[in-house]
N, C-alpha and C positions, 0 to 999 in steps of 0.2 A: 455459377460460382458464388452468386451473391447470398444465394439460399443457406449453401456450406457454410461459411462466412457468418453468417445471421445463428444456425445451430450452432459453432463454436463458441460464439458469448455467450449466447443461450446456455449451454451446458455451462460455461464457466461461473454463471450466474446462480445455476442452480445448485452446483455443487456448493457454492460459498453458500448459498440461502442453505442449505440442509446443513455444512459441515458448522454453522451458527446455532441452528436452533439444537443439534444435537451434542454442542460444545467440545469440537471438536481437536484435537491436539494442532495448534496452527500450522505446525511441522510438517505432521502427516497429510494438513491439505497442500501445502506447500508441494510437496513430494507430488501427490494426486495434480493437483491443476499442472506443474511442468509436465508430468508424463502425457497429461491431455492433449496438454497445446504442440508439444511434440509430437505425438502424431499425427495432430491434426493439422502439423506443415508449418505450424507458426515460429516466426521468429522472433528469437527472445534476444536483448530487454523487448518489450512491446509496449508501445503506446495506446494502441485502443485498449490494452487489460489496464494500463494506469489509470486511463480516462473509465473504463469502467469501474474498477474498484472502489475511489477517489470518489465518481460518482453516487454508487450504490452504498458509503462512507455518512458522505455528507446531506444527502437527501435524504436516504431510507433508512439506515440501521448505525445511526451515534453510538455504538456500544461499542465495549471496551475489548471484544473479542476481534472485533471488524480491525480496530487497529492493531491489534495481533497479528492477522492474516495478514493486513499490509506493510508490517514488520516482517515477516516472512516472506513477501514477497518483495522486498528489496533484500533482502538476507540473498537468496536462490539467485537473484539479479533475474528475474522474470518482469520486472517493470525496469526502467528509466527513471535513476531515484531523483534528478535536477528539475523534470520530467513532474514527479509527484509532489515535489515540491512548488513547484508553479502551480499544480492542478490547485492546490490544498490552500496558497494561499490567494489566489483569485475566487475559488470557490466560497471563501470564506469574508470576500470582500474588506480585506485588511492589509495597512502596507507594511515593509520591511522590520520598522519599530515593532510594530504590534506582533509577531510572529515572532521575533526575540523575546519580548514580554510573555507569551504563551510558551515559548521554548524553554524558558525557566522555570512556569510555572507547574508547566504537566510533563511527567517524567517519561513518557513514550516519547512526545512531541521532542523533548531533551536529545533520549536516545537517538531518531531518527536524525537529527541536527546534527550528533556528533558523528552517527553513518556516513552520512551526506558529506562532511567535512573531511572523511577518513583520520579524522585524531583516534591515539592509540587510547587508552586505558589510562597509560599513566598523564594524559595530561591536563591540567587543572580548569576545572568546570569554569564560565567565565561568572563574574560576579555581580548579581542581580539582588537592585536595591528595589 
């Protein structure tokens, strides 16, 4: 079981590593990696794909796409958005302050904030001096 296990990241990995280099519509992987992980048994949210995503994020590919994909995959709820949240800020070795201060400053990081939060549209961005 451990081998199956080990090919499911494995594939989950690869697909993210090609659906990057070939700049993929984050949507369509989105779509792609759920139908995977569903067949291949897994239960969603999951946390080994947050620990891996998060991981393969912040080690290997800081690009703007990567947090695309992992905008789509808290969109699809295929990860554990409180979950990503922790990964992202331990990973980044910074405390609560500081990830507000980033949360203002970069507009994913924003977006993901107000996911996380569940606020609607209409309600007013907090205000960063």
């Amino acid at each position: 079981m451990a081998a199956a296990s080990c090919t499911v990241w494995d594939s989950v990995l690869e697909l993210t590593k090609s659906a990057q280099v070939k700049h993929c519509d984050p949507q369509l992987w989105a779509i792609q990696l759920s139908s995977n992980l569903n067949s291949a048994g897994v239960d969603l949210p999951s946390m080994e794909l947050a620990h891996l995503l998060v991981s393969h994020i912040c080690f290997d590919n800081h690009m703007p796409i990567t947090w695309k994909f992992l905008d789509k995959a808290l969109s699809f709820n295929l990860v554990p958005p409180l979950l990503v949240l922790a990964l992202l800020s331990t990973r980044q070795a910074i405390t609560f302050i500081d990830i507000i201060s980033i949360l203002c400053q970069k507009g994913l990081f924003y977006f993901i904030f107000i996911y996380l939060q569940g606020c609607s549209e209409s309600t007013a961005p907090p205000v960063c001096i």
